[in-house]
N, C-alpha and C positions, 0 to 999 in steps of 0.2 A: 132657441137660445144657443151661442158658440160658448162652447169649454171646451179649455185647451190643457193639451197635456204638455209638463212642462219639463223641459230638458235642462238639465246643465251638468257642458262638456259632452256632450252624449247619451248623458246617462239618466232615465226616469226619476224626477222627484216629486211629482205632486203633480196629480187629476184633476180636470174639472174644472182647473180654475174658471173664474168668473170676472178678473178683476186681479189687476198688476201696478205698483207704484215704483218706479225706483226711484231711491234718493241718496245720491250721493254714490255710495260702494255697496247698496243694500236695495237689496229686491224684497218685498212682500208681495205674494200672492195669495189669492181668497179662494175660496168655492161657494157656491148658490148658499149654502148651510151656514157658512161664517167662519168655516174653519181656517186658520191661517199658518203660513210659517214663508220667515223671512230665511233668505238667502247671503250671510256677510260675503264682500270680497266677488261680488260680485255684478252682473247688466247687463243686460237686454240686449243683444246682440240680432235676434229677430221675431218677427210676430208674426205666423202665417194661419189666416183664418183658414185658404182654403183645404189646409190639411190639418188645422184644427190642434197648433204648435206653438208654444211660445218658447224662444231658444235661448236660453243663458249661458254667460261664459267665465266663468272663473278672470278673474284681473291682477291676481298673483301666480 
């Protein structure tokens, strides 16, 4: 299974994830366990499985 570790602006915020939605100005990400925590103000900027990265960007 790919889990990604999740940047935004640069900076570590959440392992593992499993599972990404954005909608609108708001990112949630999951991990295999269920744990979750969204992101306001901000999207998805890029998704790279082969170094196992999901890259967010602030929009203010």
């Amino acid at each position: 299974m790919c889990e990604l570790k999740v940047l935004l602006d640069g900076k570590l915020v959440f392992e593992d994830a499993v599972y990404a939605k954005a909608d609108h100005n708001i990112v949630i990400v999951k991990n295999i366990l269920g744990v979750s925590k969204a992101f306001t103000n901000s999207e998805i900027e890029e998704v790279d499985i082969e170094n196992t990265r999901l890259l967010l960007s602030s929009t203010q």
